[in-house]
C-alpha positions as CSV (number, residue, x, y, z in Angstrom):
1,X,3.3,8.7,4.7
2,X,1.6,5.3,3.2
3,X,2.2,2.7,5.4
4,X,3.6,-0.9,3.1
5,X,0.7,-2.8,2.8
6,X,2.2,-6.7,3.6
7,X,0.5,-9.7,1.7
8,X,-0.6,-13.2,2.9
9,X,1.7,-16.2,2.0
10,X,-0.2,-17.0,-1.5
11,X,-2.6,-14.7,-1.1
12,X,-2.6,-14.8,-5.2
13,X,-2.6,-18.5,-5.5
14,X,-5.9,-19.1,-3.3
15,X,-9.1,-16.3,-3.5
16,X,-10.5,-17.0,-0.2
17,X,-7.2,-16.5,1.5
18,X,-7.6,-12.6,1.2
19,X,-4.4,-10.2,1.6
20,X,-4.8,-9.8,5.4
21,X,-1.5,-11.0,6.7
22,X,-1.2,-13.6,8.8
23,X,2.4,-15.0,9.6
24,X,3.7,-18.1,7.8
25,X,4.6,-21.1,9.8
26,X,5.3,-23.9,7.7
27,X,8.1,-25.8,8.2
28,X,9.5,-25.4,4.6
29,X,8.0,-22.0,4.2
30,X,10.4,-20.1,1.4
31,X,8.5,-16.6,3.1
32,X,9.1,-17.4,6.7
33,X,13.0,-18.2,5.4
34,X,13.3,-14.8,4.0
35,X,14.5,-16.7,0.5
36,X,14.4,-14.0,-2.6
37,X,11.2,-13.4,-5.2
38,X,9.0,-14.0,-1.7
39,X,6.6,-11.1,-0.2
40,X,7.9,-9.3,2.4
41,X,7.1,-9.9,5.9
42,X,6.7,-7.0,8.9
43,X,9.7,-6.1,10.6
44,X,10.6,-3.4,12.8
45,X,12.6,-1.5,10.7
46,X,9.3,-0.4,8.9
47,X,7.6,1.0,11.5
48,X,6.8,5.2,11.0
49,X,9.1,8.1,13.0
50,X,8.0,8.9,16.2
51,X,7.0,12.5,14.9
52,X,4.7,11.3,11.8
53,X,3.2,8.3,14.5
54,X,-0.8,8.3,15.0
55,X,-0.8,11.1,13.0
56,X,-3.9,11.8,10.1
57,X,-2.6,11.4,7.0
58,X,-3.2,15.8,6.4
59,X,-0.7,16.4,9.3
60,X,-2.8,17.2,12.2
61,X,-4.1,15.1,15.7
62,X,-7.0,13.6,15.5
63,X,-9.3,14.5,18.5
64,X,-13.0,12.9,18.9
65,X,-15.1,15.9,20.1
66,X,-18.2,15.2,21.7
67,X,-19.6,18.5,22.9
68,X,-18.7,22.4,22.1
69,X,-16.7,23.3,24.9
70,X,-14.4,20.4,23.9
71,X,-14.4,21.9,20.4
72,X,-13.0,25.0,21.8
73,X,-10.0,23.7,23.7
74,X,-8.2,22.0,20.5
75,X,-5.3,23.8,19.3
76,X,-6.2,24.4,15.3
77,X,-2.1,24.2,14.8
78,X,-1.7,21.2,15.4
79,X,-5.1,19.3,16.2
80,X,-8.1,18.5,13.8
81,X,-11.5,17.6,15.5
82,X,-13.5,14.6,14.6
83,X,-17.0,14.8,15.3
84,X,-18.6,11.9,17.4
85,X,-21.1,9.6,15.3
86,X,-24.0,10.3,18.7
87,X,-24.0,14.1,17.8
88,X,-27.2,15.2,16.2
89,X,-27.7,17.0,13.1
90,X,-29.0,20.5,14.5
91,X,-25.7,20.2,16.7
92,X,-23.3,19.1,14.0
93,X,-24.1,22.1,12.1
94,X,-23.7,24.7,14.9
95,X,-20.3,22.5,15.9
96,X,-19.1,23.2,11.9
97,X,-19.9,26.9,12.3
98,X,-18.0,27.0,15.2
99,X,-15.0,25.4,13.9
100,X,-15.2,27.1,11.1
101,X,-14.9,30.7,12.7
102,X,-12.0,29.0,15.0
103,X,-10.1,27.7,12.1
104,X,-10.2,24.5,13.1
105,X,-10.5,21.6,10.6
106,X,-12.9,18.9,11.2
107,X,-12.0,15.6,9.5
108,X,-15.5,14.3,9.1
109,X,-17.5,17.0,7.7
């Protein structure tokens, strides 16, 4: 599930402004009023369902796995392992093979 992306107040209107939000405060501000043809801003009735929250976008958990015998404890059902950046080529290989025969998926092959 895409999360909506929300714009800057004239984020078109000025280049160096960027699209990261930031909250308008201006006294006259037609965005911060909510007034019609404006962007939206965040509210809480956007926010994801509790069973699709911190969730990768294939469906699975994402675990960092630093070592093989923490490799072997996720649950391939509903768990996907992400291989720590410190792990070695030689031992990123052997990890894959590992997962592989375990059918677990690894997010960062």
């Amino acid at each position: 599930m895409a999360n909506k992306r929300f714009k800057r107040q004239e984020y078109a209107r000025y280049k160096k402004l960027g699209i990261k939000w930031r909250r308008p405060r201006g006294k006259t501000s037609k965005m911060r009023r909510y007034e019609a043809g404006k962007p939206a801003m965040p509210a809480i009735g956007y926010r994801t369902p509790k069973s699709t929250r911190y969730l990768h976008p294939s469906g699975f958990k994402d675990v960092l796995v630093k070592n093989m015998k923490e490799l072997e404890a996720l649950d391939p059902v509903s768990e996907a392992a992400r291989i720590s950046a410190s792990i070695g080529k030689r031992k990123k290989d052997e990890m894959l093979q590992k997962a592989y025969e375990l059918g677990i998926k690894v997010l960062n092959k």
